[in-house]
N, C-alpha and C positions, 0 to 999 in steps of 0.2 A: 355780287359786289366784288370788284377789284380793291387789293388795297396794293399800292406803292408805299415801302416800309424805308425810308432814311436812316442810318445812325448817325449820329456826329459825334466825336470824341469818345467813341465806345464800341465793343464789338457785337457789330451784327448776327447774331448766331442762329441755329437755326433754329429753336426755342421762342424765337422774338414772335413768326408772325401766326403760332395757335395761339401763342398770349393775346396780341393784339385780339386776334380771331372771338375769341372767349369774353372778352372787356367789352367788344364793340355790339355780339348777337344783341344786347339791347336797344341800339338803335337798328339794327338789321331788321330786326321783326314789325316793326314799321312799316318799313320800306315795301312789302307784299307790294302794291298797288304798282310800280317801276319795275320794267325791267330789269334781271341781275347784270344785263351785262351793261347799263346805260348809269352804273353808279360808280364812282370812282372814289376811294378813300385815301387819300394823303397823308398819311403816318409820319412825324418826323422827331425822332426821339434823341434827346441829347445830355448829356452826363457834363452838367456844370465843374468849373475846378474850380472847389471848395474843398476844403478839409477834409468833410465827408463828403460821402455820397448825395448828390442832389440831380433832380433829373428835370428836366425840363421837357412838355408833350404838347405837340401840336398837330391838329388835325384837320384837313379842310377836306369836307364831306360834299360834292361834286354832284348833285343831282339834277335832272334832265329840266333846264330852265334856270336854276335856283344854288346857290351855294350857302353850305352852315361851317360857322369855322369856331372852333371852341381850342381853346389852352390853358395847358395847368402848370405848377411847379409843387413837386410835393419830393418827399424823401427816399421814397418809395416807387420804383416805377410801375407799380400794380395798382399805387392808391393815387396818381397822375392820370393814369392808363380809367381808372374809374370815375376819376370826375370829370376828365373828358368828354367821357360816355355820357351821361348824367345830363351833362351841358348840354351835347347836341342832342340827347333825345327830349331834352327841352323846347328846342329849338324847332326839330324836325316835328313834335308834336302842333306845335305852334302853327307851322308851313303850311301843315297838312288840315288845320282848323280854317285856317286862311281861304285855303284851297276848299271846304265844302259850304263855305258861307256861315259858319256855327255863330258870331257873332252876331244873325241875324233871326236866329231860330232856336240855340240852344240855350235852354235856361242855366245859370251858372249857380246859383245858390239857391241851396232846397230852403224851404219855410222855416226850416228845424233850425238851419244858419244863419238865419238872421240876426240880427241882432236888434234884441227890443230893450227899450227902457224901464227901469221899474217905477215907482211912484210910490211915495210913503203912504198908506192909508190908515186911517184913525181905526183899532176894534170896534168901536160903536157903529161907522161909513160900514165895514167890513159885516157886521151880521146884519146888519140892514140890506146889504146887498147882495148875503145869502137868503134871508127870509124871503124878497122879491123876487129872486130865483126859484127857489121851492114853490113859491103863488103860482108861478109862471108856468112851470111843469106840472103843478096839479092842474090846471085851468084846463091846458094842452090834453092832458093825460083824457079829462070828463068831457071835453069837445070829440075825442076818438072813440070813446065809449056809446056815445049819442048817435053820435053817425052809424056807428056799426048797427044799432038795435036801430035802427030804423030801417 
C-alpha cells in the first residue's frame, strides 16, 4: 500500500508516516486479497486554528475498482488517525462482503441473538405444562426400552 501523506497548516515530520503507518495496519490486513502496489492511501491531515489544538483527518482509500473515503475531527491526532481507521475498515469490510456475495449465503444472527418474546404464564398453565412434559419423556424413554428388548 502506498500512502501519499499531506499537512496543512502544520509540520510534516518525519514521525507523521509510521504514525499513519501504525493507525492504518487495520485496514491493511484486509486488504491480503489486492495487490500492494495497486492500493493507494490519501492521508491528508490538517491542524485547525482554534485555541487549542484540533486536527482535522482525511483519508481516501484507492482500491483497484472501488474507493472508501472516511474523516474525522478529534483533538488528538492519534485518536482522528483511529477513527479514520475504524471507519474504513468498516467500510472495506463491507466492500469486500459485497464482493463474496455474503448477503446471499451468510447467516447474520445466530439463534442465541434473537430476539424472543416472553409471555406471562399462570403457575397452575406452568406445572401443567411441566407434568405433560415429564408424561412425554417417560412415554419416549418405555418406547426405547421396547425396542431395544425386542
Amino acid at each position: 500500500m502506498y500512502y501519499q501523506i499531506y499537512c496543512k497548516d502544520m509540520d510534516c515530520s518525519e514521525g507523521m508516516e509510521p504514525l499513519v503507518r501504525t493507525k492504518m495496519e487495520v485496514v491493511e490486513h484486509l486488504l491480503t486479497d489486492y495487490p500492494p502496489d495497486s492500493i493507494i492511501a490519501r492521508v491528508t491531515l490538517r491542524r485547525l486554528p482554534v485555541s487549542h489544538e484540533y486536527y482535522n483527518v482525511r483519508v481516501v482509500l484507492e482500491l483497484p475498482g472501488d474507493v472508501c473515503y472516511a474523516r474525522s475531527s478529534a483533538e488528538k491526532l492519534e485518536t482522528g488517525l483511529i477513527d479514520v481507521a475504524s471507519e474504513l475498515e468498516r467500510q472495506v469490510k463491507h466492500l469486500l462482503s459485497q464482493k463474496r456475495n455474503e448477503t446471499y449465503w451468510k447467516r447474520h444472527d445466530r439463534p442465541s441473538e434473537t430476539i424472543r418474546e416472553t409471555v406471562a404464564v399462570d403457575e397452575d398453565e406452568l406445572l401443567d405444562i411441566q407434568d405433560e412434559v415429564r408424561q412425554r419423556t417417560e412415554q419416549q424413554r418405555g418406547r426405547g426400552q421396547t425396542r431395544r428388548a425386542a
